[in-house]
DSSP file (Angstrom, degrees, kcal/mol; ACC not computed):
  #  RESIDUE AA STRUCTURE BP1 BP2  ACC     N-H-->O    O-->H-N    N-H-->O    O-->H-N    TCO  KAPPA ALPHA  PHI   PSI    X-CA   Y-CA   Z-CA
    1    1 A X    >>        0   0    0      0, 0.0     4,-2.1     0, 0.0     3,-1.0   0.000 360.0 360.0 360.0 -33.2    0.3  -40.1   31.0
    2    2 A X  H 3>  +     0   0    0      1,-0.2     4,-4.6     2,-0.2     5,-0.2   0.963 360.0  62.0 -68.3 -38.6    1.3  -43.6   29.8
    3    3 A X  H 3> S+     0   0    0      1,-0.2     4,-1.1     2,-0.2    -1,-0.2   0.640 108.0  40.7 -54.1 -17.3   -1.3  -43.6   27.5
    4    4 A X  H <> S+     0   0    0     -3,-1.0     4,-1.9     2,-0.2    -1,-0.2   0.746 112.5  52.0 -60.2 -55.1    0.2  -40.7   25.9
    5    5 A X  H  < S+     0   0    0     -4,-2.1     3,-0.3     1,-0.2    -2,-0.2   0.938 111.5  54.8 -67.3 -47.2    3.7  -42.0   26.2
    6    6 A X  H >X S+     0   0    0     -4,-4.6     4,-1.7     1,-0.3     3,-0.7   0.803 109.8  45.0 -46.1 -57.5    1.9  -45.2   24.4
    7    7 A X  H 3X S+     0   0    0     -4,-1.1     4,-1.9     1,-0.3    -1,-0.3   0.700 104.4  57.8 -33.8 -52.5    0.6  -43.3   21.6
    8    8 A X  H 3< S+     0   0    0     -4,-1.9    -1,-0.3    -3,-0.3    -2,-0.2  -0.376 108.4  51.4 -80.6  17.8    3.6  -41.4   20.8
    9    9 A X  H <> S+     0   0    0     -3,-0.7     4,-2.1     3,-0.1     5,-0.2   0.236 104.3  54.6 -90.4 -64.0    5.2  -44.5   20.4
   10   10 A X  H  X S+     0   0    0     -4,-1.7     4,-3.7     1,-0.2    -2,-0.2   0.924 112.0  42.0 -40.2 -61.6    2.8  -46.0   18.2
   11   11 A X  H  < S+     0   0    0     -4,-1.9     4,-0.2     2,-0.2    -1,-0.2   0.856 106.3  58.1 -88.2 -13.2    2.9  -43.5   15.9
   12   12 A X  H >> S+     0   0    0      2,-0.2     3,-4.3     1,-0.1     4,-2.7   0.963 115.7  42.5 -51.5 -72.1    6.8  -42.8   15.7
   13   13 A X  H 3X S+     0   0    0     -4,-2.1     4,-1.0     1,-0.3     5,-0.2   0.881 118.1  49.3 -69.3 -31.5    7.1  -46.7   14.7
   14   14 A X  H 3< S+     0   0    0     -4,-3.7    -1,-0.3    -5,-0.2     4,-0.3   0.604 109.7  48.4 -75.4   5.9    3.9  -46.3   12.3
   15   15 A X  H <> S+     0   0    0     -3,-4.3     4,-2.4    -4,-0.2    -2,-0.2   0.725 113.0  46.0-108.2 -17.0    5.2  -43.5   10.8
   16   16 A X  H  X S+     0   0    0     -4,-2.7     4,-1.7     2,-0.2    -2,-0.2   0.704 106.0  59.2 -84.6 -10.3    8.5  -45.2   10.2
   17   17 A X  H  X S+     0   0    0     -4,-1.0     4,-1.7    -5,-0.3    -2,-0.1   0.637 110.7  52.4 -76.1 -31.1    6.8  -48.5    8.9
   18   18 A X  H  > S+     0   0    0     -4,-0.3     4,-2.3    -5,-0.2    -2,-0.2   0.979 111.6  34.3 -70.6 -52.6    5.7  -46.0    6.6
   19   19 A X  H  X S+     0   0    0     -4,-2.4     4,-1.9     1,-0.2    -2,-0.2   0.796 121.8  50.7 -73.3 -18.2    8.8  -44.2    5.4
   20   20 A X  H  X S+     0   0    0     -4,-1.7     4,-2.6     2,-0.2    -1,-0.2   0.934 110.1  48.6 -59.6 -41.9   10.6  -47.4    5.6
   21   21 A X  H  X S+     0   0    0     -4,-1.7     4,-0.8     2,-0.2    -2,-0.2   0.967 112.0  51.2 -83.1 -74.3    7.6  -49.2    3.4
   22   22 A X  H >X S+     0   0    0     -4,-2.3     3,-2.3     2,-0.2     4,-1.5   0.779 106.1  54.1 -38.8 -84.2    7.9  -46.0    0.8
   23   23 A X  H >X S+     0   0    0     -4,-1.9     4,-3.1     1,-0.3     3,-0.9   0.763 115.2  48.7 -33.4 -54.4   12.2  -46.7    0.5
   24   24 A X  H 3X S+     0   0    0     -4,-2.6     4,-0.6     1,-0.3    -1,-0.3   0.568 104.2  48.1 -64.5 -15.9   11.0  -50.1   -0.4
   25   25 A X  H <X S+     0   0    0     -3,-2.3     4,-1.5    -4,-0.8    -1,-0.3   0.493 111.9  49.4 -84.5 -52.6    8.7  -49.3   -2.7
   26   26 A X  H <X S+     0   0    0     -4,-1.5     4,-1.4    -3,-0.9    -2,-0.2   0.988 110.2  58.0 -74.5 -48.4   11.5  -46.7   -4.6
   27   27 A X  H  X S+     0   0    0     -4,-3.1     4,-2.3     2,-0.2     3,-0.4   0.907 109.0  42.6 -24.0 -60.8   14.0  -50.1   -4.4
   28   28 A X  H  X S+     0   0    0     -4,-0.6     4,-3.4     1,-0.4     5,-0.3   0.976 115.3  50.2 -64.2 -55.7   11.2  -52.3   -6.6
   29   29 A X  H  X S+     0   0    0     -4,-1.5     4,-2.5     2,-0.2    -1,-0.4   0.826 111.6  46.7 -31.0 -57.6   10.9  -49.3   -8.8
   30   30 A X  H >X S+     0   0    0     -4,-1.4     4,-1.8    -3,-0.4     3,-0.8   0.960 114.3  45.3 -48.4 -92.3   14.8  -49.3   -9.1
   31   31 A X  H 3X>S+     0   0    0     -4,-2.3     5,-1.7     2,-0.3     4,-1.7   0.795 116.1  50.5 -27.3 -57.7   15.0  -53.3   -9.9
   32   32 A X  H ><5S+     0   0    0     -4,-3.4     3,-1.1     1,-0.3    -2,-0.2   0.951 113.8  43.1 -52.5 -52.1   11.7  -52.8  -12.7
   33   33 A X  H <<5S+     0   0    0     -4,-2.5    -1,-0.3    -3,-0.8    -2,-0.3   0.867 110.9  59.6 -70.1 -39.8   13.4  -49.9  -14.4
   34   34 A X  H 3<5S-     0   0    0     -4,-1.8    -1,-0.3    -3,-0.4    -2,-0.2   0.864 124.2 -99.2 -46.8 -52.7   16.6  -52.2  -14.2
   35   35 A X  T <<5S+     0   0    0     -4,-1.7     2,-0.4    -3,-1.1    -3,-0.2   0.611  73.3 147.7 132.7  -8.4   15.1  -55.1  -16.2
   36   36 A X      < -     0   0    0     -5,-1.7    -1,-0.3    -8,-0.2     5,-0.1  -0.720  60.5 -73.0 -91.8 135.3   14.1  -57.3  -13.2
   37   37 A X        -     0   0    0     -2,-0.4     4,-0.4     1,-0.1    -1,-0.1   0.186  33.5-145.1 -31.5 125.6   11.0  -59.5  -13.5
   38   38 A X  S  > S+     0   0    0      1,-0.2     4,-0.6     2,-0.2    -1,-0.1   0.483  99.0  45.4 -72.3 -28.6    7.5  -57.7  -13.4
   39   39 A X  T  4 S+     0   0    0      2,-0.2    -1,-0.2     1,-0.2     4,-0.1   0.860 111.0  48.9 -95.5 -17.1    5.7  -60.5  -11.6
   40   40 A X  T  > S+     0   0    0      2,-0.2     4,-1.9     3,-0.1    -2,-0.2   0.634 122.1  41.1-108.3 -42.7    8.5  -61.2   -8.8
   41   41 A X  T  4 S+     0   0    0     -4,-0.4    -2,-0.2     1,-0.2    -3,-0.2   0.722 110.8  51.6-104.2 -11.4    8.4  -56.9   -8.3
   42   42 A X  T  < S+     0   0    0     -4,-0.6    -1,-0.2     2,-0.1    -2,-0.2   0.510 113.1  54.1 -97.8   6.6    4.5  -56.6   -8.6
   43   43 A X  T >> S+     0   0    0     -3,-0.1     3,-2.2     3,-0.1     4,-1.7   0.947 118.7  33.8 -49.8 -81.6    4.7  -59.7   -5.5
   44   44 A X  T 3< S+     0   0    0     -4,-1.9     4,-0.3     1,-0.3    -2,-0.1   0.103 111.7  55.8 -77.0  20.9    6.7  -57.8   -3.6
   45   45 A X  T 3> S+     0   0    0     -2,-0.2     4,-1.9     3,-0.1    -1,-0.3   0.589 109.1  51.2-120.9 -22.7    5.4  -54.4   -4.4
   46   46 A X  H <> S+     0   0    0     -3,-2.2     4,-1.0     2,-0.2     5,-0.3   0.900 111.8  52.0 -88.3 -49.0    1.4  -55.7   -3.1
   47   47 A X  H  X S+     0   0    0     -4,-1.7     4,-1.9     2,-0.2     3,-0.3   0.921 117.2  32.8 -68.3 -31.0    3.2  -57.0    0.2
   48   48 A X  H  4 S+     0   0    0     -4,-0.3     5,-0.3     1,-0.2    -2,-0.2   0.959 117.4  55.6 -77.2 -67.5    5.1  -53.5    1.2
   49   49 A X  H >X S+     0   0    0     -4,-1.9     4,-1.3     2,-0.2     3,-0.7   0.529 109.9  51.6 -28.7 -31.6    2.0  -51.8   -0.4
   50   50 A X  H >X S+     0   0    0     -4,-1.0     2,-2.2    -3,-0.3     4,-1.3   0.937 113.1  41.2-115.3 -84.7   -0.1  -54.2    2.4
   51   51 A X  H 3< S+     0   0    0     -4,-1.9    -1,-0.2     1,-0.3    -2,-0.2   0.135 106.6  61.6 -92.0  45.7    1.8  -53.1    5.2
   52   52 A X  H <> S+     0   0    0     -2,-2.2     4,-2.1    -3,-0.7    -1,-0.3   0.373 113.2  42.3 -99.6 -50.2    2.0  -49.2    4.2
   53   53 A X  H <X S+     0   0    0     -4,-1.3     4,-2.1    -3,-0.7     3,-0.3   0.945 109.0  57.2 -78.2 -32.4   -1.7  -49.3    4.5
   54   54 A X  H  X S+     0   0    0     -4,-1.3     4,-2.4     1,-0.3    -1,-0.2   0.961 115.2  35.5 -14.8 -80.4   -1.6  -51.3    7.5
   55   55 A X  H  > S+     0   0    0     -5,-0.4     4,-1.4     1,-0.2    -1,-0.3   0.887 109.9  63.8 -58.5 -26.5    0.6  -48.6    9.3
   56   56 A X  H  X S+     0   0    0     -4,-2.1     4,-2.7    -3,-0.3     5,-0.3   0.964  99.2  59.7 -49.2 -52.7   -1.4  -45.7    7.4
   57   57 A X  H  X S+     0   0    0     -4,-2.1     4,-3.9    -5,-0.3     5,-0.3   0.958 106.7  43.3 -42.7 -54.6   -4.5  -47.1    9.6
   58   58 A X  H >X S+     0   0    0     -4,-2.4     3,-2.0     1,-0.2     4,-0.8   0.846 111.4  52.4 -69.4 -77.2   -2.7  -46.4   12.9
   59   59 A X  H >< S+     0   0    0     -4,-1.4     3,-0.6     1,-0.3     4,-0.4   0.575 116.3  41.3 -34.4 -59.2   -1.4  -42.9   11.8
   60   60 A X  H >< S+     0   0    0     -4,-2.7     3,-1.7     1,-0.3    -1,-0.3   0.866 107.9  58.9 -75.5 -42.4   -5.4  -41.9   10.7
   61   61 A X  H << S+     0   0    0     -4,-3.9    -1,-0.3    -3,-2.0    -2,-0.2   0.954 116.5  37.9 -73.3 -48.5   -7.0  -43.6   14.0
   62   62 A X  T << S+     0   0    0     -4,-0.8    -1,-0.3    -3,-0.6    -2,-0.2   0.593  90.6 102.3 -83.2 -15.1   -4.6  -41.0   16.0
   63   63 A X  S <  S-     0   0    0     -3,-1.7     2,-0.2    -4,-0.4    -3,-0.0  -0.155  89.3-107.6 -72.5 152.2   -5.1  -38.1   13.5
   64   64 A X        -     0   0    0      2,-0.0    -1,-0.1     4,-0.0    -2,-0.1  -0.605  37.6 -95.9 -85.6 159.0   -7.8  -35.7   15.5
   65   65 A X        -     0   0    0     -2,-0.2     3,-0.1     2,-0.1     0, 0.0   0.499  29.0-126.8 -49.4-155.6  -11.8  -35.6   14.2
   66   66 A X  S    S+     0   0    0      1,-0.5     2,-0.4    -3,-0.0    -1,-0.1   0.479  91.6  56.1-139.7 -16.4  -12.3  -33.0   12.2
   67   67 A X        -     0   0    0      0, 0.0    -1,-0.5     0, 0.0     2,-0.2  -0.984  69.9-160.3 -97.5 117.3  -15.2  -31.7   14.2
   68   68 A X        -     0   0    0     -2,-0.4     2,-0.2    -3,-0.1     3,-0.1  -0.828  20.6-116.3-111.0 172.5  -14.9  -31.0   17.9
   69   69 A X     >  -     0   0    0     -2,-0.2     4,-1.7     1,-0.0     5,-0.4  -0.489  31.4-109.2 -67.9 149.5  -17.4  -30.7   20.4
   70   70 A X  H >> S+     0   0    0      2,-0.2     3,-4.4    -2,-0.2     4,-0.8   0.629 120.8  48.6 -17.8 -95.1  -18.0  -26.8   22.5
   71   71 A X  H >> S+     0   0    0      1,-0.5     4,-2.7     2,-0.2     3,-0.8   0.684 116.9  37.6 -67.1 -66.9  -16.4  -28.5   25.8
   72   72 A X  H 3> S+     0   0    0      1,-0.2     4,-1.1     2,-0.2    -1,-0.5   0.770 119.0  47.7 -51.9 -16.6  -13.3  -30.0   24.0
   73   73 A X  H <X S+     0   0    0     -3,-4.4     4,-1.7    -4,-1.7    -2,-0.2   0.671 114.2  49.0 -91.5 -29.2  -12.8  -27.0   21.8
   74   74 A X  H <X S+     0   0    0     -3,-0.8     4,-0.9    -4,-0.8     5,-0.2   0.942 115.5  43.1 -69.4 -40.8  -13.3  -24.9   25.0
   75   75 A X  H  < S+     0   0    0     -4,-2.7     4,-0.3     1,-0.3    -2,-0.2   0.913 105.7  57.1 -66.2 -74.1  -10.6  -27.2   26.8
   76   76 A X  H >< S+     0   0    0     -4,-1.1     3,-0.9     2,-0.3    -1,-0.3   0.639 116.1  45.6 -57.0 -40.5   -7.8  -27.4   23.7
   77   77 A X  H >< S+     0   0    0     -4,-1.7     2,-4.6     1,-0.3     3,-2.1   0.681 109.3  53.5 -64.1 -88.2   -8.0  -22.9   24.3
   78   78 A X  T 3< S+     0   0    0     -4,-0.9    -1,-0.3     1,-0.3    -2,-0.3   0.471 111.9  41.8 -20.2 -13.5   -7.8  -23.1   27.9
   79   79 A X  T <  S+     0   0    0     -2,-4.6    -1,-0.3    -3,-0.9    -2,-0.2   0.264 106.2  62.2-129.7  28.4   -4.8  -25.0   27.4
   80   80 A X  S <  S-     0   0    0     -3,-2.1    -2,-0.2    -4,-0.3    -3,-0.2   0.725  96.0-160.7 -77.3 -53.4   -3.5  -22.7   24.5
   81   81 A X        -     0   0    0     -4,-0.1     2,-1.6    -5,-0.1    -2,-0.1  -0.156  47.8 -21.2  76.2 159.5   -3.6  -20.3   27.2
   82   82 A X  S  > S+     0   0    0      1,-0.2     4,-1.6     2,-0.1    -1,-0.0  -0.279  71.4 176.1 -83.9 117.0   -3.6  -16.4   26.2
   83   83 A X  H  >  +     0   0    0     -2,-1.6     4,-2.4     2,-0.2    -1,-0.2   0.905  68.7  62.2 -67.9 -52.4   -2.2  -16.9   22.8
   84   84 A X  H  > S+     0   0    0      2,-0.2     4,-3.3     3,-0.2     5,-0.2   0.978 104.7  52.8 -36.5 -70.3   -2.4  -13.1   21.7
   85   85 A X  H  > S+     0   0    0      1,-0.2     4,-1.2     2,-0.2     5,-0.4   0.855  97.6  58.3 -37.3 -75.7    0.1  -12.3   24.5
   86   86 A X  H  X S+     0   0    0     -4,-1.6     4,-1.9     1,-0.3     3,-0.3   0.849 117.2  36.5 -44.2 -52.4    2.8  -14.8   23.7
   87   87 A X  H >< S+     0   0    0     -4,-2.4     3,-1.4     1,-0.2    -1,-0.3   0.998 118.5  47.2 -94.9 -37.8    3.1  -13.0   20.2
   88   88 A X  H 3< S+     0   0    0     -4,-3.3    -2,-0.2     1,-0.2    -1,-0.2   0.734 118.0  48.7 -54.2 -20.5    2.4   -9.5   21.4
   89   89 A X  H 3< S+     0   0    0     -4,-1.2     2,-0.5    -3,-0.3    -1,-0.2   0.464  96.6  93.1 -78.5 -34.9    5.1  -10.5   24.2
   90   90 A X    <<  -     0   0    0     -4,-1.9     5,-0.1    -3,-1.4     0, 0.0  -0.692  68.5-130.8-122.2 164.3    7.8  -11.9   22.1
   91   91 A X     >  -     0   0    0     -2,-0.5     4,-1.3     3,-0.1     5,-0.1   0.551  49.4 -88.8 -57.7-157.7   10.9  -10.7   20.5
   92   92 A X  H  > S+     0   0    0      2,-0.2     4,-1.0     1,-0.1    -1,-0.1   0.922 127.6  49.6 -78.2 -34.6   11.3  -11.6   16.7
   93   93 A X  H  > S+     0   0    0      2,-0.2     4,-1.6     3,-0.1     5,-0.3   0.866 111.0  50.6 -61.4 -44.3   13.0  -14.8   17.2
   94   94 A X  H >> S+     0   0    0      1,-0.2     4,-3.3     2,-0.2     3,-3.1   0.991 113.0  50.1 -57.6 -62.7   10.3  -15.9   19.7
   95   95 A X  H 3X S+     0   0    0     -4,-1.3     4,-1.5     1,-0.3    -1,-0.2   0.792 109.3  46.7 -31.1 -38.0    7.8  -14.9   17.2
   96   96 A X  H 3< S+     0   0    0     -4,-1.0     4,-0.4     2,-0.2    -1,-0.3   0.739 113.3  47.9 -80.3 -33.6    9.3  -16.7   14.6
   97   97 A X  H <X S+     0   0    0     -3,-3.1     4,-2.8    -4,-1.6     3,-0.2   0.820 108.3  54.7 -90.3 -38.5    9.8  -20.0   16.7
   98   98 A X  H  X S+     0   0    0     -4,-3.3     4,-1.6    -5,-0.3    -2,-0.2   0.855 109.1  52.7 -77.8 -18.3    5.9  -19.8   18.1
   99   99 A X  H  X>S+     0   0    0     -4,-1.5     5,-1.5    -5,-0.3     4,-1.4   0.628 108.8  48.9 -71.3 -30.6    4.8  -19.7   14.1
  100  100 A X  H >45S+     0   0    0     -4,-0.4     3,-2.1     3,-0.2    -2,-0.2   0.893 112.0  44.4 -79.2 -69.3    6.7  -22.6   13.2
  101  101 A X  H 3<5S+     0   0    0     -4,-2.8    25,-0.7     1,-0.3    24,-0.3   0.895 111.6  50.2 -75.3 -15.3    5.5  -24.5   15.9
  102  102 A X  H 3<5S-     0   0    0     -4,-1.6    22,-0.3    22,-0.2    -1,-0.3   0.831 118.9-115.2 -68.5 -24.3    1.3  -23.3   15.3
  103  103 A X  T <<5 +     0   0    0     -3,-2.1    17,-1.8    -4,-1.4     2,-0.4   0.862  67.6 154.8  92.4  30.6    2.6  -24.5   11.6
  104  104 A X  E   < -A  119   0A   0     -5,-1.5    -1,-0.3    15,-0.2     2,-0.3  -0.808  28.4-172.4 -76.3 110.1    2.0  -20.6   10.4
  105  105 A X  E     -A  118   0A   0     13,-2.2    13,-2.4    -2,-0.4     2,-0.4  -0.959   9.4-158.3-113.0 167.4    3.9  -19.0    7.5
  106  106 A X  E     -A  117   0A   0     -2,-0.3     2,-0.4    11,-0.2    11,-0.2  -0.963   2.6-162.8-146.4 132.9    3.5  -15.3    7.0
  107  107 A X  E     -A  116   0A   0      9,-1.6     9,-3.7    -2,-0.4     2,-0.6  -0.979   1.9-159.9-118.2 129.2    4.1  -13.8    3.8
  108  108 A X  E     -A  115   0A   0     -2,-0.4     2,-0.4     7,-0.2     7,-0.2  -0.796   7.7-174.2-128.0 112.2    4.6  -10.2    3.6
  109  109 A X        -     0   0    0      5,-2.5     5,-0.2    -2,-0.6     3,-0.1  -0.716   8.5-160.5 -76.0 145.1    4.1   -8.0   -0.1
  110  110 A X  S >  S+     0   0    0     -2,-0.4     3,-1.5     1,-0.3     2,-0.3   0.903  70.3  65.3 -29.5 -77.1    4.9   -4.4   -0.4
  111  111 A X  T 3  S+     0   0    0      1,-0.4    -1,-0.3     2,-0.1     3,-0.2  -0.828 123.9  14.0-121.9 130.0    3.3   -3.1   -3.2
  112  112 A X  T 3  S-     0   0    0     -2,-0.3    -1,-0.4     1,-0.1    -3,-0.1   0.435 104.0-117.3 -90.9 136.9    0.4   -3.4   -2.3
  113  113 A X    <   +     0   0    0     -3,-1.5     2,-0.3     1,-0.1    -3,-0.2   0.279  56.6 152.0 -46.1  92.5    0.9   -4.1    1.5
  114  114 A X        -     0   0    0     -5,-0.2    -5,-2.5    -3,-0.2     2,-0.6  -0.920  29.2-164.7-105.6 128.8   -0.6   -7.7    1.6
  115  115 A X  E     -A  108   0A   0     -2,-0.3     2,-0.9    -7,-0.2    -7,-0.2  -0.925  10.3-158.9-105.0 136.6    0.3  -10.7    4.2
  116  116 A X  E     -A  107   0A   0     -9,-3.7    -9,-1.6    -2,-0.6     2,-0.5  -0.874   6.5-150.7-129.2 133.0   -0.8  -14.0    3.2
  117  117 A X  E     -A  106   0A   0     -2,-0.9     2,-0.5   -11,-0.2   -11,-0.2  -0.773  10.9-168.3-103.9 121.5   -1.1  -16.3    6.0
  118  118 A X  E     -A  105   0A   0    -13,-2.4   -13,-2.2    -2,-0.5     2,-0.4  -0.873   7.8-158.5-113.6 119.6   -0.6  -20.1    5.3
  119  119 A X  E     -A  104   0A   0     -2,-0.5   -15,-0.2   -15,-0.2   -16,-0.1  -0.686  13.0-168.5-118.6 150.7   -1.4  -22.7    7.9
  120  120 A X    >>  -     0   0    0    -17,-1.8     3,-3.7    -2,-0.4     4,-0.9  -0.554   3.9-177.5-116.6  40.8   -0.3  -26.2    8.4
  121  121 A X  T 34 S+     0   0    0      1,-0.3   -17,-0.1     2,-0.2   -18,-0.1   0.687  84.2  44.3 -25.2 -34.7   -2.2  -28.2   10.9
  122  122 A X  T 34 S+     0   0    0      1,-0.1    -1,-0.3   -19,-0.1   -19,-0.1   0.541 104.1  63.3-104.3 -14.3   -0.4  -31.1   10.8
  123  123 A X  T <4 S+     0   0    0     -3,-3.7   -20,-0.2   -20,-0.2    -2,-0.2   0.787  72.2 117.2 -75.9 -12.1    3.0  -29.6   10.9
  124  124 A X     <  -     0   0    0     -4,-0.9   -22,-0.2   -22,-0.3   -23,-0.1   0.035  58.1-145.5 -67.5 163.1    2.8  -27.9   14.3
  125  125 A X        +     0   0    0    -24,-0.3     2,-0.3   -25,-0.1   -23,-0.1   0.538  60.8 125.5-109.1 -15.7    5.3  -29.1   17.2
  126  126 A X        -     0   0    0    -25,-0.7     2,-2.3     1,-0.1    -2,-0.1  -0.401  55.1-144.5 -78.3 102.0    2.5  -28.4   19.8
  127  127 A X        +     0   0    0     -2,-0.3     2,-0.6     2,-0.0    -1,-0.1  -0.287  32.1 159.5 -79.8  78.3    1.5  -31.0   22.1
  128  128 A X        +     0   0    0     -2,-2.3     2,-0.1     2,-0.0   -48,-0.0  -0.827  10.3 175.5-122.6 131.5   -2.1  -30.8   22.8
  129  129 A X        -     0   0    0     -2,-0.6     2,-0.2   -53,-0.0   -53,-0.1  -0.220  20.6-140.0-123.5 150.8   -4.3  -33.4   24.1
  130  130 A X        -     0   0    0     -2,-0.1   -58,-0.1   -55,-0.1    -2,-0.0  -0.789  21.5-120.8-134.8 113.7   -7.6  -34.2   25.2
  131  131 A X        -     0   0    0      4,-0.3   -59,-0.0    -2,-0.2     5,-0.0   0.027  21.6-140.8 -44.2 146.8   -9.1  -36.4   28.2
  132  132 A X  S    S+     0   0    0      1,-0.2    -1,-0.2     2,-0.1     0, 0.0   0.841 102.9  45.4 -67.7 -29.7  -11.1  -39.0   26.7
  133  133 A X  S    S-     0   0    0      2,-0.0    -1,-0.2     1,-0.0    -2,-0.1   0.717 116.6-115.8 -78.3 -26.2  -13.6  -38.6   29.5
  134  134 A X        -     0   0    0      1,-0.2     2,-0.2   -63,-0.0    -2,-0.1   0.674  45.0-174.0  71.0  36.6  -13.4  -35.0   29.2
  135  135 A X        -     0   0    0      1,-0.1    -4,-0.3     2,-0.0    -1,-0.2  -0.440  20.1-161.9 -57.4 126.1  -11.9  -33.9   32.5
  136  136 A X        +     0   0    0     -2,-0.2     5,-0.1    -3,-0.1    -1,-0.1   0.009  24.7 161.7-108.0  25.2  -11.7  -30.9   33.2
  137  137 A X     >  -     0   0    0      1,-0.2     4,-2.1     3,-0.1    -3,-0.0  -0.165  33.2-149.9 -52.9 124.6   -9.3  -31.0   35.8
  138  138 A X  H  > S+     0   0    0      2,-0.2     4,-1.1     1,-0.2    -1,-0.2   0.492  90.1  61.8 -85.6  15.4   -7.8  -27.8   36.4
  139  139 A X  H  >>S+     0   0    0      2,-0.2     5,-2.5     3,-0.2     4,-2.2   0.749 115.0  39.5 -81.8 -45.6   -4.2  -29.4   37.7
  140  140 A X  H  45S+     0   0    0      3,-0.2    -2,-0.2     2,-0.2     5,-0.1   0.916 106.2  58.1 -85.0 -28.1   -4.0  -30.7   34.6
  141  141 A X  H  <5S+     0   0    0     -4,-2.1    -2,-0.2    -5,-0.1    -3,-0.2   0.961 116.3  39.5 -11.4 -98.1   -5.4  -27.7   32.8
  142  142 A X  H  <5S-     0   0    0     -4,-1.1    -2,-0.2     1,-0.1    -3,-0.2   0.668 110.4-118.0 -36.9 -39.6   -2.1  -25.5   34.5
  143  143 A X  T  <5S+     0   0    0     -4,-2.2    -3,-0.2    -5,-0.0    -2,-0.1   0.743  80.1 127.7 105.8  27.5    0.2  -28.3   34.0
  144  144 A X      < +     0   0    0     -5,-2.5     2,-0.4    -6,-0.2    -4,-0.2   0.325  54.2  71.1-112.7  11.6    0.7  -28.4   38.0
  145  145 A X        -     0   0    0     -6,-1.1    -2,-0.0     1,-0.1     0, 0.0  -0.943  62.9-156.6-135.0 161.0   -0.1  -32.0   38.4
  146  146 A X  S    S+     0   0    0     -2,-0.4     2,-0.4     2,-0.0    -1,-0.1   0.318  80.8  78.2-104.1   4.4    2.2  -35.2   37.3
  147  147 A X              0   0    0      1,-0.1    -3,-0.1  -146,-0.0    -2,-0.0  -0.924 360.0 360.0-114.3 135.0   -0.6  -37.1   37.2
  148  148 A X              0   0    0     -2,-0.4    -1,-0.1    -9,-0.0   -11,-0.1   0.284 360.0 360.0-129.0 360.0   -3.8  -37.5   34.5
């Protein structure tokens, strides 16, 4: 669990190194368009640029593979849980809230009666995880143990 907590730390502060890095980045922009010296703002524009890719690095090491294996693809349902239910089960607002957080929009035409479905991978609010070892503990599986 710390290792989680560790992570999720890591990327919150790289992802602000990032947006901070970008403000700084619009500043030098600002100053050039201003009139201020091109070599003094293409300095400083290679050193924020340096430590945007810097932080970029930690955000991509944490992004997930892009291929998983059966066992992990198996684990990441099992801990979906029956997914079908939850939107056959909830009202419109639930619906509405479990599509935001899968990173779903649903688009609905009329004429003639199309929905076009748009997914977001990377937008979702959904915290799912995988042991590195690829434990299959079922306490942790159910969510019944405080421990990993």
């Amino acid at each position: 669990m710390q290792l989680h907590a560790a992570a999720d730390a890591e990327m919150s502060q790289a992802r602000s190194k990032v947006a901070e890095c970008d403000r700084r980045l619009t500043g030098h922009q600002a100053v050039l368009d201003a009139g201020g010296d091109p070599v003094a703002v293409a300095g400083w524009t290679r050193q924020v640029t340096a430590e945007r890719a810097t932080a970029q690095t930690v955000i991509d090491a944490w992004k997930p593979r892009q291929r998983w294996t059966e066992p992990e693809l198996r684990v990441f349902l099992a801990r979906l849980g029956d997914l079908a239910a939850a939107v056959r089960n909830a009202d419109r607002a639930g619906k509405k809230e479990l599509y935001r957080k899968l990173g779903v929009k649903l688009a609905y035409a009329k004429n003639p009666h199309i929905v076009t479905v748009e997914i977001d991978p990377d937008a979702h609010d959904m915290e799912i995880s995988l042991c590195p070892r690829g434990d299959l503990n079922p306490h942790a599986l159910a969510g019944t143990s405080t421990s990993s």
